[in-house]
N, C-alpha and C positions, 0 to 999 in steps of 0.2 A: 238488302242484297237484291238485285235487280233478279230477275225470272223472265225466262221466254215460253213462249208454247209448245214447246218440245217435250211432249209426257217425259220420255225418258230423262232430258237435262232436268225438268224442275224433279221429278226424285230424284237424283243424284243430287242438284242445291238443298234439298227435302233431308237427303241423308246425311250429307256435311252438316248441315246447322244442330240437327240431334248430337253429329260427334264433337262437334266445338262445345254443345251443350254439357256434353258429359265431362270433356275436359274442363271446364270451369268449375262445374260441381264437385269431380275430381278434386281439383287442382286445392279446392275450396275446403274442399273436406281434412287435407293431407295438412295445411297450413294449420287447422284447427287441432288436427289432433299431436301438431310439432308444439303450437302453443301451448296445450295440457301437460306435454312431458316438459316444456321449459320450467312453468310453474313447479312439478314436483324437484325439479333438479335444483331451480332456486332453492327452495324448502330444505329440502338434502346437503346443499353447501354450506347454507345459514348454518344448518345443526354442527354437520362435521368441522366447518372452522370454528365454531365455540367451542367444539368439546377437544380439538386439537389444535388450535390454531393455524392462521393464515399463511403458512409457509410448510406445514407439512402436504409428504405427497398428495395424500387422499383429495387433501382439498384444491390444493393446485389443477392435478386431476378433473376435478367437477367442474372446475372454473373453465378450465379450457373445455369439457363439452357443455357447458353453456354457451360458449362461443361459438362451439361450432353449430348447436343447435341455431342460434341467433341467428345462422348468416342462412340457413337451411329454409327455417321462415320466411325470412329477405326473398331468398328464390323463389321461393311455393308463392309470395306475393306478386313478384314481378311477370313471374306464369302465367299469373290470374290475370292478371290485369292485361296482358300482352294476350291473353286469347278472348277476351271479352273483345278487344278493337274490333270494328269491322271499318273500313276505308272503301268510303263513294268511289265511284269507278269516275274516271276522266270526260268529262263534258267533249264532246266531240270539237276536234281541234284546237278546245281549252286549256287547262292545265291544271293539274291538285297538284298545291303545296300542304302537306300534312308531317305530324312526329310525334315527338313527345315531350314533355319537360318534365325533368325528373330531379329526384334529389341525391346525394354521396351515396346513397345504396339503394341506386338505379328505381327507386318507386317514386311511379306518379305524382305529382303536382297539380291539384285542383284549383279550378277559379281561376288563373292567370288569363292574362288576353294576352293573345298571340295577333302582329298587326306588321303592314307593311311600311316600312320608314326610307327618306334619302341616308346619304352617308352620314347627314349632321345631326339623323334623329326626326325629321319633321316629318308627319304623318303624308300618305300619296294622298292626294285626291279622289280615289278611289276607296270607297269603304271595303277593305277586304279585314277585318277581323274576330277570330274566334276566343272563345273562351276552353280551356283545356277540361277534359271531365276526369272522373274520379280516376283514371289510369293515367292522369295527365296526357291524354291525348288532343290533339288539334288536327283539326281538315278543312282548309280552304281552297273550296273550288274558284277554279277564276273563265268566266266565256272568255270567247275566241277575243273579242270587241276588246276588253278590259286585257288584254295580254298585250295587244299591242299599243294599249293607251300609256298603260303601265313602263313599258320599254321608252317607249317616249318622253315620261317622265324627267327622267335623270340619265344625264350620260355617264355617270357613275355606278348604275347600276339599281337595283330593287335588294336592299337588304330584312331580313327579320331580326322582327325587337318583340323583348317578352315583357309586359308590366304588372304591376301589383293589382289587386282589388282597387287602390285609391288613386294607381294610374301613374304610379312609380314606376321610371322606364328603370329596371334591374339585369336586363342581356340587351345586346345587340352583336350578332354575328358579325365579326372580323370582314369576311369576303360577302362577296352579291350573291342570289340567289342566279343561279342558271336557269332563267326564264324564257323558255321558247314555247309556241303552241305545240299541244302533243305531250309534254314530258309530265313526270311524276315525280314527284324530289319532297324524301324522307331525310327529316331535320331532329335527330334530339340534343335538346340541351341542358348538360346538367348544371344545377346552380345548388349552392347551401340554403338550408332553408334559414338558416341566420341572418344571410344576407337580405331575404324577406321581411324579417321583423325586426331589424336592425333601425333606431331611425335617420335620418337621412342627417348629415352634418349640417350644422345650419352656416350660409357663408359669413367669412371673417369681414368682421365691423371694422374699416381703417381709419384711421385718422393720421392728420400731417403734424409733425411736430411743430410747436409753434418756436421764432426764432423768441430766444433770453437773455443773449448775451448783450450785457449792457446794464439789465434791469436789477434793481433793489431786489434783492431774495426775496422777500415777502408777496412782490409783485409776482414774479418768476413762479414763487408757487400756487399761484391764483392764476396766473393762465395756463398751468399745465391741467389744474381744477377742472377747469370751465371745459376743454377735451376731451377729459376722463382718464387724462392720464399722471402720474406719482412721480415723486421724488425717489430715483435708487440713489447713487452714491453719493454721499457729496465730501468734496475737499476744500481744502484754503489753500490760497497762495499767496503771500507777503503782496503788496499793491496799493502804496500809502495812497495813491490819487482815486482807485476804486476800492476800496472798502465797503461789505456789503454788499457789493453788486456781483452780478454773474460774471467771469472770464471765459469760460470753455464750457460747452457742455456737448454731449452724447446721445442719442445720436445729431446728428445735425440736422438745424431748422427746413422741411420740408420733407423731411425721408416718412415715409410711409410709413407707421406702427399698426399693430394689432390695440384696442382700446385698454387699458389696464397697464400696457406695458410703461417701466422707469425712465426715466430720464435723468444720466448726472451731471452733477454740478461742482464746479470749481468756483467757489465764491474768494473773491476780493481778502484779504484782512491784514491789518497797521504790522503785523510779523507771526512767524509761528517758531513754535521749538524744535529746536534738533536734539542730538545725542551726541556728545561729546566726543571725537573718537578718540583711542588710545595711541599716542604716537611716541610715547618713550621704550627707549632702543634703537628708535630709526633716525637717521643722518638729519641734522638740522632742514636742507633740501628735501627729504620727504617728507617728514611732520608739517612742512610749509605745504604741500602739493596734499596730504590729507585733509589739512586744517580748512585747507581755501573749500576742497570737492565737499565738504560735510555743511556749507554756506559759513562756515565761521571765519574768523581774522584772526592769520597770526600777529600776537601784542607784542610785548615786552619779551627781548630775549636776553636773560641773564646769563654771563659768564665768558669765555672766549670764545667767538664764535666764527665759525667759516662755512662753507659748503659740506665741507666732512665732519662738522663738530656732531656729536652724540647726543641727544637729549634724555638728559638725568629725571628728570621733573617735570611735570606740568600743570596749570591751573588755568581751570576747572578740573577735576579727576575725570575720568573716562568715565563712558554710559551716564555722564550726569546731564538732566536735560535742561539746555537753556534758550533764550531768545536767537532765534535767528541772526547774523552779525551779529554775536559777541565775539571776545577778543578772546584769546586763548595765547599764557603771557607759558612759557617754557624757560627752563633750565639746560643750559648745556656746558660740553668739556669735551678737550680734545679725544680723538681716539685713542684708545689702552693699547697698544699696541703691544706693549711688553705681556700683556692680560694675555693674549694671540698665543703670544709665543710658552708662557707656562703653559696653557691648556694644550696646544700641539706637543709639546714634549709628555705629559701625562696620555693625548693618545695615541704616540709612538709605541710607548710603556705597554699600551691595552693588548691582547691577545689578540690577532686577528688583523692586526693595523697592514701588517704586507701582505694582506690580500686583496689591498684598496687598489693596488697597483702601481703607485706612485710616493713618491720620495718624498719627507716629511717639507725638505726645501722648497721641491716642487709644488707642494701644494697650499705652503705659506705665501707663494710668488701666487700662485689662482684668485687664495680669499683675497689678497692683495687687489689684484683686477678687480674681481668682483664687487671691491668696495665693502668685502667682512672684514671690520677694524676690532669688532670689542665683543664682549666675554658673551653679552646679550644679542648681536648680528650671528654669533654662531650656535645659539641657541634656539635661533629665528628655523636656522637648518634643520633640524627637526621636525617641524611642521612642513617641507617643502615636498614634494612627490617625490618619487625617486627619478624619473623621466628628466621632470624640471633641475636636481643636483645634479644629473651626468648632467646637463648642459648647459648649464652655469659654470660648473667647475673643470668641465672638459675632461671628466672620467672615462675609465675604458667603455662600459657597460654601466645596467640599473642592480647588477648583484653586488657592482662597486660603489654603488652611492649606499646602498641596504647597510655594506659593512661598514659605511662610513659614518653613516648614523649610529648604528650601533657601537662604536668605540667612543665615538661623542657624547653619547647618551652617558657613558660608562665612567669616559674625563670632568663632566660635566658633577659627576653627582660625588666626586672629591674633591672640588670644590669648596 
């Protein structure tokens, strides 16, 4: 603290420093004797939640003035430390930048260096930085000379940036500092101290995928090798002229990876298997348009056949897996149509049948349309949403297709 010759001002500075003195010791003493009652109140809680466990009052109770004690501390520390500062006075027509760096409960941060940077981080020219002390306090004075060098610097402004011990830049203030000669500009910044000893991500290692397509797999996996980068998925696709070799892969040759990451592949092969699907019941016409979408060949079809014949039979059996083009040889027979019409009278019969809303004719003329011939196309109903039967069959509503399943269900199992 600066002193002039004025008996009377230096005892007046004479007697502030004794009261600042006292307040520290104070402040010093009161922290110390919060910390002795914390300790017995730990001690006190430990006992009461053993011998009543951690959910009764008593102990809840203690818990919470622990807490409060805890934060009581916090204060009596940031007290301390806020009256220990003392801040240089202003350099005539210069400027102090000074504050604090602090942590989630407002106490100082030691050791950091506090320093002037552009907006992209690169230090001024001018050496203006401190290091913060045990209150996390910083004071840089700056002369007259160095304020307007500084201003001159960046036309962006003079920002503050805070770093590690090892010179880890860990803050930089958003906006510029308001740097004129004459001013004084109080900066604190709080940061976690995790963020401190956290360490620094190291950057991501990339590489290009290399292109495969074309090459023997064996080769394929020898250059994703040599990269550092793996085989994820891999498939076949039938390809008598490339067999063995790559077709497709993921991502595509040039994209930028992380090192480690998959690469998949669609390899070449003489055919693969399917799964047979089941297509008895359905019109000779769709068992051809399942057969074909499943990669297989409708073969052989036994018996009278047309666009509307029914398929009784088929071979291979369904969910059986075979070679890609195989033939898949079916049985069929004209539609039952007589079959229709006892199943409709049986669920006329059924309780509930005129609540369908339509007339047993009427709705023999529908399945008609819709191309329901046989005992197994109305059994197909069953399975359908109810959405999808009102609009097939042109019902009033979906509580009318509900009941019309259910009386179907009902004809279906007198059968």
């Amino acid at each position: 603290m600066a002193t002039t010759g004025d008996p009377v001002s230096s005892k007046f500075e004479s007697e502030l420093g004794d009261l600042k003195l006292e307040r520290i010791t104070a402040t010093g003493e009161a922290a110390a004797a919060q910390v002795s009652i914390h300790s017995l109140l730990q001690h006190e809680a430990l006992r009461i939640e053993t011998k009543l466990g951690s959910k009764h009052p008593r102990t809840v109770q203690l818990k919470a003035r622990l807490q409060a004690n805890l934060q009581v501390i916090h204060t009596l520390e940031v007290e301390r430390q806020l009256a220990r500062i003392e801040a240089p006075e202003i350099v005539q027509n210069g400027a102090l930048i000074h504050g604090r760096i602090v942590d989630e409960d407002g106490l100082g941060i030691d050791r950091l260096s506090v320093a002037f940077v552009d907006r992209h981080g690169a230090p001024t020219r001018d050496a203006h930085e401190q290091a913060t002390d045990a209150s996390g306090y910083f004071a840089i004075s700056i002369d007259p000379e160095a304020v307007d060098r500084l201003l001159k610097q960046s036309q962006d402004g003079i920002f503050l940036a805070v770093f590690t011990p090892r010179r880890r830049l860990v803050h930089q203030e958003a906006k510029p500092l308001a740097l004129v000669r004459g001013v004084s500009l109080f900066v604190e910044v709080r940061l976690s101290r995790g963020d401190l000893t956290a360490t620094p991500s190291q950057p991501r290692d990339l590489v290009a995928v290399p292109g495969l397509i074309g090459l023997v797999e064996a080769d394929a996996l020898a250059a994703l090798q040599r990269v550092g980068l793996k085989l994820g998925e891999r498939e076949t696709l039938p390809a008598l002229d490339q067999v063995g070799r790559v077709l497709a892969q993921a991502p595509t040759p040039g994209t930028k990876v992380d090192v480690g990451s998959s690469v998949s592949l669609v390899i070449g092969v003489q055919s693969k298997t399917v799964r047979v699907p089941s297509v008895v019941a359905l019109t000779l016409k769709d068992a051809g348009e399942a057969i074909k979408k499943s990669g297989l060949i409708l073969g052989k079809v036994s018996g009278t056949s047309s666009a509307e014949s029914i398929v009784r039979d088929q071979d291979p059996k369904p969910d059986t897996e075979v070679p890609a083009g195989t033939q898949v040889n079916v049985t069929v027979a004209p539609p039952a149509k007589t079959g229709i019409k006892e199943l409709l009278k049986r669920m006329v019969e059924e309780e509930g049948f005129d609540e369908i809303g339509i007339s047993a004719d009427d709705l023999e003329k529908r399945l008609e349309t819709a191309a329901i011939n046989t005992k197994e196309q109305m059994a197909s109903l069953l399975e359908r949403e109810d959405s999808d039967l009102k609009s097939s069959l042109g019902l009033p509503n979906q509580k009318a297709a509900k009941i019309l399943k259910r009386v179907l269900r009902k004809a279906l199992k007198e059968d």
